[in-house]
MDTraj code that builds the backbone (N, CA, C; nanometers):
import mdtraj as md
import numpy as np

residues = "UNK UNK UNK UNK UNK UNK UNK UNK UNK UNK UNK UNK UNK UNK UNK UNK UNK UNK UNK UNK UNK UNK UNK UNK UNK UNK UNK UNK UNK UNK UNK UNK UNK UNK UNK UNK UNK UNK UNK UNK UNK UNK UNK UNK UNK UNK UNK UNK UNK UNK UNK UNK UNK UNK UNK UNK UNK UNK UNK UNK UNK UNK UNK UNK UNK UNK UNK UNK UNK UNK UNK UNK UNK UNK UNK UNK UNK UNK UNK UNK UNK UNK UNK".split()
xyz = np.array([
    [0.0844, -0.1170, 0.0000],
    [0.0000, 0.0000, 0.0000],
    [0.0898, 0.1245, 0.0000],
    [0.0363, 0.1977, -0.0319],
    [0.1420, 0.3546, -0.1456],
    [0.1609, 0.4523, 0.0007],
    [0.2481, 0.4645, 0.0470],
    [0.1966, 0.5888, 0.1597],
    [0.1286, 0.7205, 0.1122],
    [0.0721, 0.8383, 0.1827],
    [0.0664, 0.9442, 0.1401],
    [0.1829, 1.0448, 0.0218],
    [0.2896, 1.0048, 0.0672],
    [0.4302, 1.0826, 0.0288],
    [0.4098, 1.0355, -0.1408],
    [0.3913, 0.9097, -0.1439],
    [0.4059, 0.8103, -0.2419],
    [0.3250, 0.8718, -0.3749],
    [0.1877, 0.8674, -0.2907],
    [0.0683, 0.9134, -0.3753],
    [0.1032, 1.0364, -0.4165],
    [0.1462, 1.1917, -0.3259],
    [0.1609, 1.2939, -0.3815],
    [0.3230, 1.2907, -0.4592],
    [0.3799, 1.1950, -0.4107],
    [0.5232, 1.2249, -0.5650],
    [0.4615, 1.1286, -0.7277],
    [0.3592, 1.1110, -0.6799],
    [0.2847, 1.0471, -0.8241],
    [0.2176, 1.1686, -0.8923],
    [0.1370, 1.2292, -0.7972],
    [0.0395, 1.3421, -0.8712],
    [0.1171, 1.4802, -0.8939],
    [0.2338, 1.4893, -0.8195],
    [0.3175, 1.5767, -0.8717],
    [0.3869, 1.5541, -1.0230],
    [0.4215, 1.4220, -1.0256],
    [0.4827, 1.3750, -1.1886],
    [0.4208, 1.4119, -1.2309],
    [0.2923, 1.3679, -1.2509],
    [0.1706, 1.3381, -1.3249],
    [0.1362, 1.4762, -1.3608],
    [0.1646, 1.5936, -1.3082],
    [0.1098, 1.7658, -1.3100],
    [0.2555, 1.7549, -1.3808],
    [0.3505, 1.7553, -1.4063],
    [0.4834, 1.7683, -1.4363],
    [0.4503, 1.7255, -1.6258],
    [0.4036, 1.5955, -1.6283],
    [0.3883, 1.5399, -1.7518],
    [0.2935, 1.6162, -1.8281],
    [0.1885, 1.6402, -1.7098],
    [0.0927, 1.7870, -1.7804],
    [0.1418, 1.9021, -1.8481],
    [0.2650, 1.9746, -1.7957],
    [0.2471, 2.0669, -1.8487],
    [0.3620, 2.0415, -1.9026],
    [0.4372, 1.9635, -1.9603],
    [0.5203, 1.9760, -2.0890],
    [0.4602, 1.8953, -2.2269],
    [0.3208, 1.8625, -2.1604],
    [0.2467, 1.8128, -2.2824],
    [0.1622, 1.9427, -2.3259],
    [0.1331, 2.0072, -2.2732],
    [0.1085, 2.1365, -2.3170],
    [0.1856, 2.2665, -2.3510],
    [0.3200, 2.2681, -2.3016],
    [0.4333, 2.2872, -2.3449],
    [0.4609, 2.2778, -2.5160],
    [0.4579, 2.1261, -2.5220],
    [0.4968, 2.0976, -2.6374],
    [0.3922, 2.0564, -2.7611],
    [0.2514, 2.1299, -2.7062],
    [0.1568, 2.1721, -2.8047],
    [0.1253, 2.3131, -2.8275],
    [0.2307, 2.4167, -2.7713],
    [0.2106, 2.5686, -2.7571],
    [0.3203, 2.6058, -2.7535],
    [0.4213, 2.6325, -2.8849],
    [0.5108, 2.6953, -2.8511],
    [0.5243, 2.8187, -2.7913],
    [0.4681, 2.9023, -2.7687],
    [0.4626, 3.0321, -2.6587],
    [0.4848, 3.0118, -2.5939],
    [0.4470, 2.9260, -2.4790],
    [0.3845, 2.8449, -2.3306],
    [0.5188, 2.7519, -2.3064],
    [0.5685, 2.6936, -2.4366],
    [0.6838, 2.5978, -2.3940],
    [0.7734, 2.6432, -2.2842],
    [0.8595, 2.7403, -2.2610],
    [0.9377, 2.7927, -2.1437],
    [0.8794, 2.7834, -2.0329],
    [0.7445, 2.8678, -2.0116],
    [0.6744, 2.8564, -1.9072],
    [0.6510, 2.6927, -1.8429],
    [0.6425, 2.6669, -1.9314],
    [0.5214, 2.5379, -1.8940],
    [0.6401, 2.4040, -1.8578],
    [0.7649, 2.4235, -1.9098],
    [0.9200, 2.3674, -1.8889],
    [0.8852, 2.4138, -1.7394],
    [0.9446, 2.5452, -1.7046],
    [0.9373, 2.5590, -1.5495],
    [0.8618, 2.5147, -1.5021],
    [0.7671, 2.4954, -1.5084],
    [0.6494, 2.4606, -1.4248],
    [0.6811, 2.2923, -1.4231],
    [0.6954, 2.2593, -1.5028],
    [0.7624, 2.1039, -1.4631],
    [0.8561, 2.0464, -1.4545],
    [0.9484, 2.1660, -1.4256],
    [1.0920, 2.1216, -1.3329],
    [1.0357, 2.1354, -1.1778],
    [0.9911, 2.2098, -1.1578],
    [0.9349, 2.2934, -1.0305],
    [0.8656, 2.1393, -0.9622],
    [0.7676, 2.1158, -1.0146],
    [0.6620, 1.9990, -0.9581],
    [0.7645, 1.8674, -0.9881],
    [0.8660, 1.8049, -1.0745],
    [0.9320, 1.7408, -1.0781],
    [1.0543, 1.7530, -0.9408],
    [1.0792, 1.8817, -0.8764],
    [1.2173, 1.8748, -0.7671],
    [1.0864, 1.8665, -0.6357],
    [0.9384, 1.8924, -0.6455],
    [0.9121, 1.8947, -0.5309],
    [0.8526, 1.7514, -0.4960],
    [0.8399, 1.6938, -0.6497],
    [0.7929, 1.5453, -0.6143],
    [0.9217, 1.5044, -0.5482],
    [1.0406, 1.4797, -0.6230],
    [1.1571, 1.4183, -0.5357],
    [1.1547, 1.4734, -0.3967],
    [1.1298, 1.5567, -0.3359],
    [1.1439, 1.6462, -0.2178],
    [1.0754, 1.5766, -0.1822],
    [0.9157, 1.5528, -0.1868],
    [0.8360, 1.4481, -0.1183],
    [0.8678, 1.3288, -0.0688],
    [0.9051, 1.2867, -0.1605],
    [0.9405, 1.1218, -0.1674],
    [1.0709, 1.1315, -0.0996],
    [1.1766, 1.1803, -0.0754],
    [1.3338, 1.1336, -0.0026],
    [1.2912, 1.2530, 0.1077],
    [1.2327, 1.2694, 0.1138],
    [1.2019, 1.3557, 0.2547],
    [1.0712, 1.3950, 0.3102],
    [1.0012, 1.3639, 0.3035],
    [0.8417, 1.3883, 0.3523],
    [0.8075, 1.5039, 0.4517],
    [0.9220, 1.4993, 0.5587],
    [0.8540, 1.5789, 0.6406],
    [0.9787, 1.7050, 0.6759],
    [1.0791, 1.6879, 0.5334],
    [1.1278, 1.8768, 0.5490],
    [1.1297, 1.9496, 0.5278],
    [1.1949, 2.0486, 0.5356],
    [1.1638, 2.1784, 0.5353],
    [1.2264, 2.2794, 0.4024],
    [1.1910, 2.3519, 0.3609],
    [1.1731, 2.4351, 0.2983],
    [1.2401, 2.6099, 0.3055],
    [1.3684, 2.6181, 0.3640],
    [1.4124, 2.7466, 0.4564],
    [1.3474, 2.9031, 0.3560],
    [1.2992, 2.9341, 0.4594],
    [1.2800, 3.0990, 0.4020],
    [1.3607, 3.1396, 0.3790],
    [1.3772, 3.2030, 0.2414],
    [1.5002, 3.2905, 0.2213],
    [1.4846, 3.4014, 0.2017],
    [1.3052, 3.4388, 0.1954],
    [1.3096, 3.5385, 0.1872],
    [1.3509, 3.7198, 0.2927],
    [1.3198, 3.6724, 0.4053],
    [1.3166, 3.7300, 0.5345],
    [1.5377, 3.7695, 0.5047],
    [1.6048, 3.6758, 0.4847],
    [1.7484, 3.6951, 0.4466],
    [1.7789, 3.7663, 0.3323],
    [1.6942, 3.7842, 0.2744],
    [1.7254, 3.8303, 0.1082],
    [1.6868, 4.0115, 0.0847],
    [1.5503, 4.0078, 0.2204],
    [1.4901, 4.0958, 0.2230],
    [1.3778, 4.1333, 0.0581],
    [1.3397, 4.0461, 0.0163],
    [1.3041, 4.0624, -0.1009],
    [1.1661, 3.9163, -0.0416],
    [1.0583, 3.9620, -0.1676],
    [0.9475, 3.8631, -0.1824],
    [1.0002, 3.7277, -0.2705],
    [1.0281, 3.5679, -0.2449],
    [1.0683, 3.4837, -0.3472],
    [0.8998, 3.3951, -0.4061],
    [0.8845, 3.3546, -0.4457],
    [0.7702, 3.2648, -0.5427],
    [0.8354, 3.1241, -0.5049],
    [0.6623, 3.0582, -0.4502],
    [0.7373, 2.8576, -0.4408],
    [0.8246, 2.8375, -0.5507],
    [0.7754, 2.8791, -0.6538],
    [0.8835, 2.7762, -0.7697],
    [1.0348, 2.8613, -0.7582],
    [1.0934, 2.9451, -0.7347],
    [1.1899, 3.0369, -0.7021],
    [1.2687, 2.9184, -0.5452],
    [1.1840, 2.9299, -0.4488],
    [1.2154, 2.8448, -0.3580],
    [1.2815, 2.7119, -0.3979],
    [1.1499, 2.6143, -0.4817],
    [1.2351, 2.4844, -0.5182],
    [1.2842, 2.4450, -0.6024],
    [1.3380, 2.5617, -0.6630],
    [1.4149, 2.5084, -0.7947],
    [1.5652, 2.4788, -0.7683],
    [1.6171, 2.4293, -0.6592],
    [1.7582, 2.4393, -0.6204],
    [1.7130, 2.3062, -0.4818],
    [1.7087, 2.1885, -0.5304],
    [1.7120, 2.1404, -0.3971],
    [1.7846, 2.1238, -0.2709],
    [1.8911, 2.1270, -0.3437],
    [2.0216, 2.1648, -0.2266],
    [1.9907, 2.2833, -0.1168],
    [1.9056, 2.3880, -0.2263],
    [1.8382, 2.5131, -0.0898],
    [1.7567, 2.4465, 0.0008],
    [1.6301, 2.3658, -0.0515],
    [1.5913, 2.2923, 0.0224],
    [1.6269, 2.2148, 0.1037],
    [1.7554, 2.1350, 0.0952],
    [1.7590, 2.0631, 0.2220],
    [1.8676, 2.1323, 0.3059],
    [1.8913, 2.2291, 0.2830],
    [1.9328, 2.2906, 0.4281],
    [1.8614, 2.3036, 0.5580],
    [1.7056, 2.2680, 0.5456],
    [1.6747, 2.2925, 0.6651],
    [1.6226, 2.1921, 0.7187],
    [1.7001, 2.0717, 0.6649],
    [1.7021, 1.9637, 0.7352],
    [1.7875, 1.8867, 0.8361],
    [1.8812, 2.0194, 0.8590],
    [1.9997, 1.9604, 0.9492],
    [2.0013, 1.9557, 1.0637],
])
top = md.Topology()
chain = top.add_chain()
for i, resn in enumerate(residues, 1):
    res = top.add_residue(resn, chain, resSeq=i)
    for name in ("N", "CA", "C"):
        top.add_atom(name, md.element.get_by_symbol(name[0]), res)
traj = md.Trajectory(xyz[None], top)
């Protein structure tokens, strides 16, 4: 039986496969729609080899506003705040 983690690094692929299939029926959209499924592709792995970490604010350090996909596009940022 699939745990929770399991199930959401499935439906994250699965949104990932979405939008480079729409990507690659819209060339306009292709860039966009690339990010968008790198983004849901590093947070599925994030799910799955780590379930319950963390995510460090960087924004409060940066002094600037960052965007989730800005956040997980660097997993290595991400697991800093798992130490």
């Amino acid at each position: 039986m699939p745990t929770h983690a399991q199930i959401a690094g499935r439906l994250l692929r699965d949104a990932a496969k979405f939008f480079r299939t729409v990507g690659d029926q819209n060339a306009p959209l292709k860039p966009q729609m690339d990010d968008n499924a790198n983004v849901f592709e590093q947070v599925a792995t994030l799910v799955e080899q780590d379930p319950m970490g963390f995510v460090e604010d960087e924004t409060a350090e940066q002094g600037g506003e960052e965007t989730a996909s800005q956040q997980t596009r660097s997993p290595a940022h991400a697991q800093r705040g798992n130490s």
